[in-house]
Chimera marker file (.cmm) of the C-alpha trace (Angstrom):
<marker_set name="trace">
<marker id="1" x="121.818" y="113.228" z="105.346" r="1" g="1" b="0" radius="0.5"/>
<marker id="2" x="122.398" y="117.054" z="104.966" r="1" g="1" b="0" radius="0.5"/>
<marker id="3" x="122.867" y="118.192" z="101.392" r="1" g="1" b="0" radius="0.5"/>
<marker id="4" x="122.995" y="121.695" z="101.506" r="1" g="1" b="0" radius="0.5"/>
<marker id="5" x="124.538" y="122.492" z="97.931" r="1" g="1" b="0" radius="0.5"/>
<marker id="6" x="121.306" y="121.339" z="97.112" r="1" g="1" b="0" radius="0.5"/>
<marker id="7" x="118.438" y="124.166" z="95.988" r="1" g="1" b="0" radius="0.5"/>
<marker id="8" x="114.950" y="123.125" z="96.053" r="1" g="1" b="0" radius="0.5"/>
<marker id="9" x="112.850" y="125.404" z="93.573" r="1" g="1" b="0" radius="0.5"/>
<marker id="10" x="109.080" y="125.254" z="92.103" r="1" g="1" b="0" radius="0.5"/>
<marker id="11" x="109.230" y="123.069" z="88.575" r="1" g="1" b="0" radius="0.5"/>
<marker id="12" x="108.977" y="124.971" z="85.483" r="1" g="1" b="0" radius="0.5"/>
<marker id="13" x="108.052" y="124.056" z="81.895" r="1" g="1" b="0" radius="0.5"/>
<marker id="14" x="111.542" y="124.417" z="81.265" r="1" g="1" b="0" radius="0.5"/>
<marker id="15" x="112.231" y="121.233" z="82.997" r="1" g="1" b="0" radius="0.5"/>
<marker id="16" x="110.947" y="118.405" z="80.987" r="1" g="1" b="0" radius="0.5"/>
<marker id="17" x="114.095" y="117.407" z="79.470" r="1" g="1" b="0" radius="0.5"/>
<marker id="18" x="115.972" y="116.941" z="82.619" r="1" g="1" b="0" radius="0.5"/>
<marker id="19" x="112.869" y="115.441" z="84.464" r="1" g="1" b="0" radius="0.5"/>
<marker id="20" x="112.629" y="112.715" z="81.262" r="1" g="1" b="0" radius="0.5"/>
<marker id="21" x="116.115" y="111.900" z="81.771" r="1" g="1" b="0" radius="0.5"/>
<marker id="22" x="116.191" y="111.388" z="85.547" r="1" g="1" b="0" radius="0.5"/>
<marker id="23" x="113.233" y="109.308" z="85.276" r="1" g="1" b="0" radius="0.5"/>
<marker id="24" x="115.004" y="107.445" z="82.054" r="1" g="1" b="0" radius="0.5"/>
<marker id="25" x="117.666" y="106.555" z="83.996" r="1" g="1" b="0" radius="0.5"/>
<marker id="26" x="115.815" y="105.262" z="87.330" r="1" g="1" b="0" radius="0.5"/>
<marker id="27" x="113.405" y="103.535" z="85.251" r="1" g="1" b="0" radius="0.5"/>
<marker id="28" x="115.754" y="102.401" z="82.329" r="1" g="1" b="0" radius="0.5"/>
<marker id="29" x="112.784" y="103.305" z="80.049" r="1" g="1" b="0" radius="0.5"/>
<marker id="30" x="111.172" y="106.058" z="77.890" r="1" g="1" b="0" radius="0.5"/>
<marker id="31" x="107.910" y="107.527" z="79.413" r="1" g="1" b="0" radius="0.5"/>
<marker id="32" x="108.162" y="110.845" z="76.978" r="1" g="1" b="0" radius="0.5"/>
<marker id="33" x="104.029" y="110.796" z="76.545" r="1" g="1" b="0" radius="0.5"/>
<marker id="34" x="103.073" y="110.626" z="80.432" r="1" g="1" b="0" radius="0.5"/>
<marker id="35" x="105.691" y="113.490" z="80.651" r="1" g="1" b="0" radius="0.5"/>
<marker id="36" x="104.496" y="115.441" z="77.849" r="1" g="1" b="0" radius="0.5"/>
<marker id="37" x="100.767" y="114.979" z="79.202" r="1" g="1" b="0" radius="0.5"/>
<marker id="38" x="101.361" y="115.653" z="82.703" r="1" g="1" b="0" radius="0.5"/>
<marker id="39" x="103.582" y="118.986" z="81.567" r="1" g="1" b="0" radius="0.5"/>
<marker id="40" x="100.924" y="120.252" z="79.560" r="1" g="1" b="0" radius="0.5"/>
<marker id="41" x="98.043" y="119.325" z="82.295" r="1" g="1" b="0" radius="0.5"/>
<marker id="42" x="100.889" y="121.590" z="84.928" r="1" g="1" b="0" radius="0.5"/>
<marker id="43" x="102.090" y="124.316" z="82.534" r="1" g="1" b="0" radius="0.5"/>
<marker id="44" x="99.176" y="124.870" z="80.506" r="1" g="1" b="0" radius="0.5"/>
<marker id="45" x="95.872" y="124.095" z="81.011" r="1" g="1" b="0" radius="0.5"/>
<marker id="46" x="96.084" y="126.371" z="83.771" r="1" g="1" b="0" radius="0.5"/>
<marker id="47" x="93.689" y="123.770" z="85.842" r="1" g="1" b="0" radius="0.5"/>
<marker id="48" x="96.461" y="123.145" z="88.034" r="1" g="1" b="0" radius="0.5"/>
<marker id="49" x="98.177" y="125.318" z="90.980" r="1" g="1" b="0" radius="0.5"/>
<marker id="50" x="101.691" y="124.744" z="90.820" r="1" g="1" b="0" radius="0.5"/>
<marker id="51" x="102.742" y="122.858" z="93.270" r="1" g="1" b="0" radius="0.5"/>
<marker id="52" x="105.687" y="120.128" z="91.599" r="1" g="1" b="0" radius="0.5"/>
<marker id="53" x="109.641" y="120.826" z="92.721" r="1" g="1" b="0" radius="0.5"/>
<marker id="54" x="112.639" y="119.990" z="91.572" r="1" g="1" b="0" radius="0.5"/>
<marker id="55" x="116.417" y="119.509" z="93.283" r="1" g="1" b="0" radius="0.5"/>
<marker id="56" x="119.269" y="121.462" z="91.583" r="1" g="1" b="0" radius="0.5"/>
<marker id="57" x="122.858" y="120.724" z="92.400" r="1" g="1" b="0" radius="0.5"/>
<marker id="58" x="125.721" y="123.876" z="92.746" r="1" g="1" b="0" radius="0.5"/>
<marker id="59" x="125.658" y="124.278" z="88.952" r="1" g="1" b="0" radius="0.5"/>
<marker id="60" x="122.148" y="124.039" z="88.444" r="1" g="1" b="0" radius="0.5"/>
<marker id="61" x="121.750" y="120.746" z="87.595" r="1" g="1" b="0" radius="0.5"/>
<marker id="62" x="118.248" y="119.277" z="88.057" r="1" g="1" b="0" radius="0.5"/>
<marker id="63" x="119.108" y="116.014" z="89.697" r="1" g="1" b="0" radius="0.5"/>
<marker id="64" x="115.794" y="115.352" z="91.566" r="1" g="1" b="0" radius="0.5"/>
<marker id="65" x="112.175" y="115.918" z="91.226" r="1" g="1" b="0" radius="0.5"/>
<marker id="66" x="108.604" y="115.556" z="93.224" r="1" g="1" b="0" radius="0.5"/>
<marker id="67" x="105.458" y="115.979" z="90.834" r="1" g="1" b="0" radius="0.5"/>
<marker id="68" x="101.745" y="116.622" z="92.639" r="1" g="1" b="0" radius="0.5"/>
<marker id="69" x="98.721" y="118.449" z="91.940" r="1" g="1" b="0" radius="0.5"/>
<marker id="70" x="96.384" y="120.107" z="93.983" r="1" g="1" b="0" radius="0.5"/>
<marker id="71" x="92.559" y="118.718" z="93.780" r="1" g="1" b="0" radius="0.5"/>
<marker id="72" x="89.167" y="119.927" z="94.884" r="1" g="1" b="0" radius="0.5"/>
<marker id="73" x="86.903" y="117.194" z="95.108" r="1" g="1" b="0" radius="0.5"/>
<marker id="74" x="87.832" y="115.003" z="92.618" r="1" g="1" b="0" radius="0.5"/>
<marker id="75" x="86.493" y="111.677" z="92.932" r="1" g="1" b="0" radius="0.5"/>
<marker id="76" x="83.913" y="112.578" z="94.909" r="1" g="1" b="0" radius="0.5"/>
<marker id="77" x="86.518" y="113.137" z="97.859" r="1" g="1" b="0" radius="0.5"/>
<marker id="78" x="85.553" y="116.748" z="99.669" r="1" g="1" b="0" radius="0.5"/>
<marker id="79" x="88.156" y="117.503" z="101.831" r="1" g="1" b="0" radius="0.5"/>
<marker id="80" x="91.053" y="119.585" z="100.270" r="1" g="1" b="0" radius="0.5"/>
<marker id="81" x="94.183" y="117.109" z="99.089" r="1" g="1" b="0" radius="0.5"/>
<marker id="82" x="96.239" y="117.333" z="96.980" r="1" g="1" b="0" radius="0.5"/>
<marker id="83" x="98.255" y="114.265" z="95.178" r="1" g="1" b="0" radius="0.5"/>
<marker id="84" x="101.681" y="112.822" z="94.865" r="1" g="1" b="0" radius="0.5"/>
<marker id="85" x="102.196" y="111.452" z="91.128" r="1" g="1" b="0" radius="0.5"/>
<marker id="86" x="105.753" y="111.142" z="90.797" r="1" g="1" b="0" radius="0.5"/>
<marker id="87" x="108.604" y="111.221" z="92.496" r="1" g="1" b="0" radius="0.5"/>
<marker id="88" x="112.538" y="110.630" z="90.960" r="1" g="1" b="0" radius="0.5"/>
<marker id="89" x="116.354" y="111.267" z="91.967" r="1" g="1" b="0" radius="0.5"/>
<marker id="90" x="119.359" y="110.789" z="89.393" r="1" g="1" b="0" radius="0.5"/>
<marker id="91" x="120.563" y="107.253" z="90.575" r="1" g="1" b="0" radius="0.5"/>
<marker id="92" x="124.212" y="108.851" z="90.623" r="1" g="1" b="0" radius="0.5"/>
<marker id="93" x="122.860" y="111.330" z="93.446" r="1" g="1" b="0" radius="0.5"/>
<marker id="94" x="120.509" y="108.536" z="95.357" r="1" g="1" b="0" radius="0.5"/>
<marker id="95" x="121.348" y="108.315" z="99.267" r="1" g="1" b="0" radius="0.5"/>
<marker id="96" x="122.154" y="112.005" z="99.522" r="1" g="1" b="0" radius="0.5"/>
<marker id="97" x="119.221" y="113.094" z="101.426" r="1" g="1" b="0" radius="0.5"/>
<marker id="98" x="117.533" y="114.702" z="98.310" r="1" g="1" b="0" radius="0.5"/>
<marker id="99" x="114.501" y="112.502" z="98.074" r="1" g="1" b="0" radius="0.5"/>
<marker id="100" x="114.099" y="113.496" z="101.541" r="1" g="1" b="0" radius="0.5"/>
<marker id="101" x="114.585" y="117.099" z="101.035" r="1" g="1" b="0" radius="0.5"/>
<marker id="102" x="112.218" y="116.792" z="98.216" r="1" g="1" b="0" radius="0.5"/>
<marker id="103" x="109.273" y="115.861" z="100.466" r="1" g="1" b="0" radius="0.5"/>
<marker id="104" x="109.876" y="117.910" z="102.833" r="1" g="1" b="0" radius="0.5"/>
<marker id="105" x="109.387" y="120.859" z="100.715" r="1" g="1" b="0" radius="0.5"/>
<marker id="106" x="106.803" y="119.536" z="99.261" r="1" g="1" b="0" radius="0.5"/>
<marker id="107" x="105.008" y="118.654" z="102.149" r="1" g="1" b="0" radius="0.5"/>
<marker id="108" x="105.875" y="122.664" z="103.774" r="1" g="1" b="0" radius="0.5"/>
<marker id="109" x="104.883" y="124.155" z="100.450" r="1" g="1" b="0" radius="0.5"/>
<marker id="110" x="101.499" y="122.006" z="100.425" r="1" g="1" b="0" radius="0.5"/>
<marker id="111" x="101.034" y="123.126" z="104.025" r="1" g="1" b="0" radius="0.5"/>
<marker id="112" x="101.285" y="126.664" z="103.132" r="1" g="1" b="0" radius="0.5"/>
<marker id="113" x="98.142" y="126.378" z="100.441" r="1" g="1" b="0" radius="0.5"/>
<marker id="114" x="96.702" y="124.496" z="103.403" r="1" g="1" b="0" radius="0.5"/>
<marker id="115" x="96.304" y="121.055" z="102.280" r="1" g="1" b="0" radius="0.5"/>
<marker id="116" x="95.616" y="118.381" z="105.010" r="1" g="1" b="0" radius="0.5"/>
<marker id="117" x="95.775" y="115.562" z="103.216" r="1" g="1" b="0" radius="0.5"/>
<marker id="118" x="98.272" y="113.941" z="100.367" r="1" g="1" b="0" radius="0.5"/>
<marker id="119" x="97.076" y="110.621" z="98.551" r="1" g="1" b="0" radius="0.5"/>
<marker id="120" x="99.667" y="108.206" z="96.169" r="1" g="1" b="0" radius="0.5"/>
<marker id="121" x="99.911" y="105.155" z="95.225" r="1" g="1" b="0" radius="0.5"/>
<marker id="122" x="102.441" y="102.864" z="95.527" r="1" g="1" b="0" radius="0.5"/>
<marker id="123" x="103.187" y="99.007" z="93.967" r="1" g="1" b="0" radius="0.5"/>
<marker id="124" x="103.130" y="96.887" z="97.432" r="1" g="1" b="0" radius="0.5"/>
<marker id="125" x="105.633" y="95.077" z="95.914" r="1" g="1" b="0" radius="0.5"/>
<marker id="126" x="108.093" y="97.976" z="95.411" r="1" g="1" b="0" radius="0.5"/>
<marker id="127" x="110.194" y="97.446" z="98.673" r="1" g="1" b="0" radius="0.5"/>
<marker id="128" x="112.177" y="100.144" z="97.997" r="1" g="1" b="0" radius="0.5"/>
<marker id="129" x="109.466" y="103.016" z="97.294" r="1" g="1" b="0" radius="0.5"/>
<marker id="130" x="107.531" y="101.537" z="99.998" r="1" g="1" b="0" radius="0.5"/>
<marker id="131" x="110.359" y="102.223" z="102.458" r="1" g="1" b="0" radius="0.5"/>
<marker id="132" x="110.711" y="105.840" z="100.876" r="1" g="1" b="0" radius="0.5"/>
<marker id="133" x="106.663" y="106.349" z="101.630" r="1" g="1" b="0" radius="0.5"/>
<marker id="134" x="107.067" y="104.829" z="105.320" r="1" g="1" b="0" radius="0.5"/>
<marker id="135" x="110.270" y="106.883" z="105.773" r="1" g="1" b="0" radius="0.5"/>
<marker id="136" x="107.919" y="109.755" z="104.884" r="1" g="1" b="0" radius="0.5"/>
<marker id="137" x="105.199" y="108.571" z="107.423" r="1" g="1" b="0" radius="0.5"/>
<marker id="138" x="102.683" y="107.978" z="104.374" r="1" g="1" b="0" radius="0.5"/>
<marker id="139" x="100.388" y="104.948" z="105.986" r="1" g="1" b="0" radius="0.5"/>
<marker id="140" x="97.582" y="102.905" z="103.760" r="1" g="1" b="0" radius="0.5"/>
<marker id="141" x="94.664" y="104.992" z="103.470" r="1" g="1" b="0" radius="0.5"/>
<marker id="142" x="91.575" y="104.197" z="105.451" r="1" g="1" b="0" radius="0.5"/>
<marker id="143" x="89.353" y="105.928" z="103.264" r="1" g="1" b="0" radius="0.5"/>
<marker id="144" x="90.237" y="105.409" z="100.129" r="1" g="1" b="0" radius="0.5"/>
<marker id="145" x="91.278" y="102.315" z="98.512" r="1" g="1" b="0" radius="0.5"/>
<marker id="146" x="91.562" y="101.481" z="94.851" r="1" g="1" b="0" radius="0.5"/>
<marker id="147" x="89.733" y="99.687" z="92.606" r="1" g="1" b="0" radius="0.5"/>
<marker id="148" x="90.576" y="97.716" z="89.416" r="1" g="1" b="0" radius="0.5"/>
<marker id="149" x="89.523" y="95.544" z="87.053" r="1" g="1" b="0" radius="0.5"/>
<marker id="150" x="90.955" y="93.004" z="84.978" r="1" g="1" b="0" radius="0.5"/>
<marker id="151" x="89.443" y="92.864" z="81.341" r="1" g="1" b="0" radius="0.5"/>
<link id1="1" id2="2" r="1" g="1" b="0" radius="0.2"/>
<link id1="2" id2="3" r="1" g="1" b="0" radius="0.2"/>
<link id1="3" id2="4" r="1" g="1" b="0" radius="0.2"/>
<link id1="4" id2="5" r="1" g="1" b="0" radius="0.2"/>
<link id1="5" id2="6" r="1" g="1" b="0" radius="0.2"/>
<link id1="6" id2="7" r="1" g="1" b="0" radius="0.2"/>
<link id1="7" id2="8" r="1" g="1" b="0" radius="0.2"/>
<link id1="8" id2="9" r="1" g="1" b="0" radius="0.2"/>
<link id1="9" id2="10" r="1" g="1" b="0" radius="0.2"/>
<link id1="10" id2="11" r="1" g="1" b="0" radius="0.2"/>
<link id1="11" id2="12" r="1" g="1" b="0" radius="0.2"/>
<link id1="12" id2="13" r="1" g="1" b="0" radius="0.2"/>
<link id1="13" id2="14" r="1" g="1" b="0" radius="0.2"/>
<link id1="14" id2="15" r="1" g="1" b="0" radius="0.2"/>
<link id1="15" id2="16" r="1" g="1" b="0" radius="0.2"/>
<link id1="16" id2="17" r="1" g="1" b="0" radius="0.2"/>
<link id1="17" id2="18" r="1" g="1" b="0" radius="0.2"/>
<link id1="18" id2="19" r="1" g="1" b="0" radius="0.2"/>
<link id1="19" id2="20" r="1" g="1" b="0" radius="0.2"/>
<link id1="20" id2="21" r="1" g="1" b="0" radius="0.2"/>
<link id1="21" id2="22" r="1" g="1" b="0" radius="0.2"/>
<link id1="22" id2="23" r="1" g="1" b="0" radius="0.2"/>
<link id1="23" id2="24" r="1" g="1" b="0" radius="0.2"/>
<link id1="24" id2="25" r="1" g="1" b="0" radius="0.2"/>
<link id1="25" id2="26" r="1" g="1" b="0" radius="0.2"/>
<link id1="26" id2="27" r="1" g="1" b="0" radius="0.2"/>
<link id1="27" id2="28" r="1" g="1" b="0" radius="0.2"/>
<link id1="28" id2="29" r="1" g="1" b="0" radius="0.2"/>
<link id1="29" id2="30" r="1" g="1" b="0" radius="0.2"/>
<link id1="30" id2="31" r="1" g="1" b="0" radius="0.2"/>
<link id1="31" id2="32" r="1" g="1" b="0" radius="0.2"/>
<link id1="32" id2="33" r="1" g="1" b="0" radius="0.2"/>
<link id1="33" id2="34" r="1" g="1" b="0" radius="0.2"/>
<link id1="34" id2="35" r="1" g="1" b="0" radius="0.2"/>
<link id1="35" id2="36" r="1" g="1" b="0" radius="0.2"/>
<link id1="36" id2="37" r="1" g="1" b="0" radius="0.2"/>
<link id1="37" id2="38" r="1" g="1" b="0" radius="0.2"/>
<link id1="38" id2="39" r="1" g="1" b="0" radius="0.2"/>
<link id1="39" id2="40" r="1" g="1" b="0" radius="0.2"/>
<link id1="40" id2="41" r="1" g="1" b="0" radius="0.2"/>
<link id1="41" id2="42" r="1" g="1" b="0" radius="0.2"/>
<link id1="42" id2="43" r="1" g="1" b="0" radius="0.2"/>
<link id1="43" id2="44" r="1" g="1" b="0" radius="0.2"/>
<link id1="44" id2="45" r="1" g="1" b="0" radius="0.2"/>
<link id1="45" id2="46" r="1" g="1" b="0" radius="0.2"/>
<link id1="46" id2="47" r="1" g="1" b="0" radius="0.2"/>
<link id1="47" id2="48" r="1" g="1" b="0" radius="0.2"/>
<link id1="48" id2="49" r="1" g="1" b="0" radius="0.2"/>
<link id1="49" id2="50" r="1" g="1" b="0" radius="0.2"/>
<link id1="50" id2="51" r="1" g="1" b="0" radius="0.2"/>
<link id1="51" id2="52" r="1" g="1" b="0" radius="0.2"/>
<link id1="52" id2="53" r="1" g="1" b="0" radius="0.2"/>
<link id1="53" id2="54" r="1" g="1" b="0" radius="0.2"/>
<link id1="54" id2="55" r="1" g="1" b="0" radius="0.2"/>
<link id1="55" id2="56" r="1" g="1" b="0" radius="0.2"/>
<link id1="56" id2="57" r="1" g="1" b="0" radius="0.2"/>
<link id1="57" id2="58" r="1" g="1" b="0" radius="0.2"/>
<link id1="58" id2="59" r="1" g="1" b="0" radius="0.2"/>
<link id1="59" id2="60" r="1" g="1" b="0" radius="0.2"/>
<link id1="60" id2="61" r="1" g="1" b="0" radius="0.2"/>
<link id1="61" id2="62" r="1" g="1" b="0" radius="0.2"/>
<link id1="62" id2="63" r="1" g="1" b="0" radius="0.2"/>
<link id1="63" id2="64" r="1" g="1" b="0" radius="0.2"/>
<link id1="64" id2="65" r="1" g="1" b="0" radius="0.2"/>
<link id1="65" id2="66" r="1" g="1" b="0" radius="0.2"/>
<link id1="66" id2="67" r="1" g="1" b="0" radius="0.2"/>
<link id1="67" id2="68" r="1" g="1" b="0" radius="0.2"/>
<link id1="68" id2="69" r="1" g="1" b="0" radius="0.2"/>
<link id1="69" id2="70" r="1" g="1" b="0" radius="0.2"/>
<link id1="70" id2="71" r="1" g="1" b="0" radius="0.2"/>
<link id1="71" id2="72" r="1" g="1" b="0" radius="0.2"/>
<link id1="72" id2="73" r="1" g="1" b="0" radius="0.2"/>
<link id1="73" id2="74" r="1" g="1" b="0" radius="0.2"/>
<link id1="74" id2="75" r="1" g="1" b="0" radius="0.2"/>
<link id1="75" id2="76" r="1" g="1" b="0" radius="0.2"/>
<link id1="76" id2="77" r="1" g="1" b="0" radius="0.2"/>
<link id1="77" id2="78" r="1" g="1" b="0" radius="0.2"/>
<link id1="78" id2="79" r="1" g="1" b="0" radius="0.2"/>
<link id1="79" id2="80" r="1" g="1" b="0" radius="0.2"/>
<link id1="80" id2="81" r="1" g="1" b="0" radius="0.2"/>
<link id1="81" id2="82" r="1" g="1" b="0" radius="0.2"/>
<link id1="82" id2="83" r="1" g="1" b="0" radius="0.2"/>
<link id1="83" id2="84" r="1" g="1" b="0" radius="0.2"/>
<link id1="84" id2="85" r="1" g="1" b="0" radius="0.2"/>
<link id1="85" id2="86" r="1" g="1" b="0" radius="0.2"/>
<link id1="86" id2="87" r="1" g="1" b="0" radius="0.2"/>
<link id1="87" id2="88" r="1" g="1" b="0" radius="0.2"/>
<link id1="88" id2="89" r="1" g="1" b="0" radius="0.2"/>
<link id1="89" id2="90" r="1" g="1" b="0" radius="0.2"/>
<link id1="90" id2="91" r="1" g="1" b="0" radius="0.2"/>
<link id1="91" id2="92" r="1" g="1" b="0" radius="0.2"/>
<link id1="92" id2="93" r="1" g="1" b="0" radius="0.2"/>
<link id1="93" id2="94" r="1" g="1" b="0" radius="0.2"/>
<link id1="94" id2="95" r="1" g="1" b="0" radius="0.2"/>
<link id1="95" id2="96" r="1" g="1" b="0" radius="0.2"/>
<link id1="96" id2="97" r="1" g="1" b="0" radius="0.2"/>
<link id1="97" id2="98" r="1" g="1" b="0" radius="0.2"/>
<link id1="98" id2="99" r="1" g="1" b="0" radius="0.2"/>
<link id1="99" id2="100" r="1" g="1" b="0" radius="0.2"/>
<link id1="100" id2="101" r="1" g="1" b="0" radius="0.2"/>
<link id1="101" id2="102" r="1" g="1" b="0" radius="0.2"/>
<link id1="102" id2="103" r="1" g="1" b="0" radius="0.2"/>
<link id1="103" id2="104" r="1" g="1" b="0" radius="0.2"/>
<link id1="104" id2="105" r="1" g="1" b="0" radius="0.2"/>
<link id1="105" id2="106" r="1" g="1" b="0" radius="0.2"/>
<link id1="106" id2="107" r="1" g="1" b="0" radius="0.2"/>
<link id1="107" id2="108" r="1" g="1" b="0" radius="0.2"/>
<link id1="108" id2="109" r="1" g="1" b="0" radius="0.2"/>
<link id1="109" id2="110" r="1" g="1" b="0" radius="0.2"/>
<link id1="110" id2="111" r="1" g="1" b="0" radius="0.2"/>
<link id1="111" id2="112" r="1" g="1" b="0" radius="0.2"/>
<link id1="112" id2="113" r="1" g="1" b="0" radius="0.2"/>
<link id1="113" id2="114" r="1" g="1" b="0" radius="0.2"/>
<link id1="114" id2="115" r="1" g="1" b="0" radius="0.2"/>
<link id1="115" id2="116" r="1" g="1" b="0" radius="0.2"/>
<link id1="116" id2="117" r="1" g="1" b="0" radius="0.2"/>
<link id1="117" id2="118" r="1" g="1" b="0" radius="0.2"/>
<link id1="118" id2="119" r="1" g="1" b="0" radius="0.2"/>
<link id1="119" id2="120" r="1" g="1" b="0" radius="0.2"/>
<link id1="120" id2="121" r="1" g="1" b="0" radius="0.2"/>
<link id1="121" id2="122" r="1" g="1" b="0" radius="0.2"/>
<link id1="122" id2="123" r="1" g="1" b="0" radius="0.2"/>
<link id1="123" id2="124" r="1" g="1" b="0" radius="0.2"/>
<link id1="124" id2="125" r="1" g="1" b="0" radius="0.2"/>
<link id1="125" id2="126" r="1" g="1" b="0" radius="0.2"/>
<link id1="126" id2="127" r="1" g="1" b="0" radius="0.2"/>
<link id1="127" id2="128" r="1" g="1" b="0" radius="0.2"/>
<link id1="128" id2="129" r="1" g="1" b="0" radius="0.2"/>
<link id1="129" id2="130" r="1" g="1" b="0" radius="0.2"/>
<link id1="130" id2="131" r="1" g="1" b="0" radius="0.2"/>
<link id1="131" id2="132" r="1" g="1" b="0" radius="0.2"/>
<link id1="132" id2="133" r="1" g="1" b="0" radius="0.2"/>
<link id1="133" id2="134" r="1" g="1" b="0" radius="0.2"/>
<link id1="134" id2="135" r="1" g="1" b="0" radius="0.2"/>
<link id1="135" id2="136" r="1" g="1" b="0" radius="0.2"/>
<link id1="136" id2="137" r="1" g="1" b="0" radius="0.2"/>
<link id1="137" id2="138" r="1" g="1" b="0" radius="0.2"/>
<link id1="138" id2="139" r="1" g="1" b="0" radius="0.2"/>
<link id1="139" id2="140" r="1" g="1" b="0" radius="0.2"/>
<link id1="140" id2="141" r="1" g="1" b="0" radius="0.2"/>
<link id1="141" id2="142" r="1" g="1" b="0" radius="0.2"/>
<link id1="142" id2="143" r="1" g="1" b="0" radius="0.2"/>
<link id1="143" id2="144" r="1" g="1" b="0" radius="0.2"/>
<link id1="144" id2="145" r="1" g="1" b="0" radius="0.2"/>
<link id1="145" id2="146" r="1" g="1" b="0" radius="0.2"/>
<link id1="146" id2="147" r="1" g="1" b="0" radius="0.2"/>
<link id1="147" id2="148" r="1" g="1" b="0" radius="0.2"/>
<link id1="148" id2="149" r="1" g="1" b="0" radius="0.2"/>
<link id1="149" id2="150" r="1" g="1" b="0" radius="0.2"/>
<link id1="150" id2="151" r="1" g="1" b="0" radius="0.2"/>
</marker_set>
């Protein structure tokens, strides 16, 4: 669906408020400290080349947001990727197309630093994000699968 009152601009440090509160309100929980450390990691370490967008409505509302960074052989992985961490919409403005628009910017602005490859994970049992990562034409990597361990 077309949203076009909808601006897609880079994230800025500035954002964290509305970001926590869009992801409050999908999530229907507090994640304040992953926030706060992926912020700082973004907006201050300077590690990191921006690459994390948010959706503003017409009166500059952040209603939407895509978080990534950009990696160089991290986990022993040589080919230039970058990664998807997070990815939210303000359940009042879900089925608008902004998700969408989200990761399509994302994915153009990625393109432009000349990134070939963008890894995420997903719960297999999250029909619903699944269906956002298919929609997207993210596949299951054949690389790369991961690992855990129960403890």
């Amino acid at each position: 669906m077309d949203t076009p009152q909808i601006k897609i601009r880079l994230m800025e440090d500035e954002d964290f408020d509305s970001v926590l509160r869009i992801d409050e309100k999908v999530l229907k929980t507090s994640r304040r400290e992953y926030y706060e450390q992926r912020f700082e990691m973004l907006f201050n370490s300077g590690e990191y080349l921006l690459t994390s967008l948010v959706a503003e409505d017409e009166n500059g509302n952040v209603v939407g947001f895509i978080m990534g960074a950009l990696y160089i052989g991290e986990f022993g992985i040589t080919s230039e990727g970058a990664s998807l961490d997070t990815v939210g919409v303000d359940p009042y403005c879900q089925k608008q197309g902004i998700g969408e628009r989200l990761m399509s910017e994302f994915i153009d602005h990625l393109r432009e630093l000349e990134v070939k490859k963008i890894n995420t994970l997903v719960d297999k049992n999250d029909d619903m994000m699944m269906r956002y990562f298919k929609t997207n034409r993210f596949e299951p990597s054949k690389n790369i699968i991961n690992l855990e361990r129960k403890i």
